[in-house]
N, C-alpha and C positions, 0 to 999 in steps of 0.2 A: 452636347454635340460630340460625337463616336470620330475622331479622326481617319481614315484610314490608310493614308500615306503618310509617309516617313519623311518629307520637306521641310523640316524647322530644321530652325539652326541652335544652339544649346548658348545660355546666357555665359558670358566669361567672365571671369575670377570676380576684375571693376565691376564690372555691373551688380552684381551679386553682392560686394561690396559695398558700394553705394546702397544698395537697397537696404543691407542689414544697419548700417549707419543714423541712416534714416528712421528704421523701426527704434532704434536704440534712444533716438535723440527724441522721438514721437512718445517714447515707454518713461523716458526719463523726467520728461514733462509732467508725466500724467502720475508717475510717484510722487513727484514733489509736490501737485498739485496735494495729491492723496495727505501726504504727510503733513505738509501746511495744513489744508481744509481740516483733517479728521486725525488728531495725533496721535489721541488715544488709542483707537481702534489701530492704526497704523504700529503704530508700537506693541499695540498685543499682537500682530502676525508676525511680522519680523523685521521690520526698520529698526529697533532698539541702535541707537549710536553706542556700538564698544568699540574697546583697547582690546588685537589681541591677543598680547601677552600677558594679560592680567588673566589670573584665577579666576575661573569658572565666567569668564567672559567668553571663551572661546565659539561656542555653537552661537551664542547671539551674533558675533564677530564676522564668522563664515556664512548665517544665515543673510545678514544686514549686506556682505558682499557679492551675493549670490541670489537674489531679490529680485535683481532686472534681468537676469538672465532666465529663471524661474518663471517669471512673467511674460518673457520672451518666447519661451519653449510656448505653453498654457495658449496662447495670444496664438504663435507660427499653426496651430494642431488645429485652432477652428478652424480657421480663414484661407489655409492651403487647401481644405478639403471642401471647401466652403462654389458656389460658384464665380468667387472673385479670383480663385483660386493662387492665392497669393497674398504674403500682409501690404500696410499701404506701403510699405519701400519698394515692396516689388511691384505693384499695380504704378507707383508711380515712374519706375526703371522700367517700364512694361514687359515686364515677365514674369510668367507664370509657375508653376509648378505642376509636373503633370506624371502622367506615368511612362514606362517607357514608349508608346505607339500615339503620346500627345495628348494624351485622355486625363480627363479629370481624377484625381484621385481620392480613394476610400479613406474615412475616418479612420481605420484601422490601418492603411498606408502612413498617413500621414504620425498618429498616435509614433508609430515605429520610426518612422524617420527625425520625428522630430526630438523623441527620449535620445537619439542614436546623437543627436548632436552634443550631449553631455560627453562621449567617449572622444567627442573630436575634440572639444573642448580641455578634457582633462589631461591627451597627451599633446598638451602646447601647443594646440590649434592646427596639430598635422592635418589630421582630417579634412580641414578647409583649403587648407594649401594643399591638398590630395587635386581640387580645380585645376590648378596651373598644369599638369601634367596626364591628367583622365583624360584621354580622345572627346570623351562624349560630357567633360568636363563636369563630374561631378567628383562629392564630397563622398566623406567615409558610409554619412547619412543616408545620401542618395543611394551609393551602390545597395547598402545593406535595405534600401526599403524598395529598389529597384524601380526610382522616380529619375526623373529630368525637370531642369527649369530650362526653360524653353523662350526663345523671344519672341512675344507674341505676334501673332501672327498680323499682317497689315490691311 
């Protein structure tokens, strides 16, 4: 469905927060599940448990800490372009992801915004906290993929 008015109103920081919370706490389940059920396999992508300050432990180290986050990106790319258009934290904070005129967005929106949130992430979550202070309260992601999350509408 084509929006053509401008009347939503844009999700805030909390909300957006809860939602990612949720996906977190949904993702984190569902590794452990992975990693109890199937170790092996789980261990050959990148759950390996290291130390790491220990030798040549390092990339298992950062991989093993960077897993859910990886999963998270992977997971946010289908489902925001998807027409649920949003993961379950957001469906269940009911908000969407859209573009900027309210409209569903492209696979290749989504791709972009959602790689973009490693940059938010790696300068200490400024990007997110970019929310509190955007008019139209978005992240580093959002501007650079030129989406909104939007409260859906009633």
């Amino acid at each position: 469905m084509l929006r053509t008015s401008h009347t939503f109103s844009t999700a805030t920081f909390t909300i957006r927060l809860y939602a990612a919370l949720i996906d977190f706490f949904i993702l984190t389940i569902l590794i452990f599940v992975i990693k109890t059920g199937f170790p092996d396999f789980s261990n050959t992508l990148f759950f390996n448990k290291a130390e790491p300050f220990v030798t040549g432990n390092t990339k298992n180290w950062v991989l093993s800490k960077s897993s859910l986050i990886g999963v998270w990106i992977i997971y946010s790319i289908i489902v925001d372009c998807s027409t649920a258009q949003g993961t379950l934290g957001k469906q269940m904070m009911n908000i969407q992801v859209t573009d900027e005129n309210g409209n569903r967005i492209s696979l290749k929106k989504s791709i972009a915004r959602n790689l973009f949130k490693f940059i938010s992430y790696a300068i200490i979550g400024l990007g997110f906290l970019n929310v509190l202070f955007d008019k139209k309260k978005r992240g580093w992601h959002d501007r650079f993929a030129n989406t909104l999350v939007i409260n859906e509408p009633i």
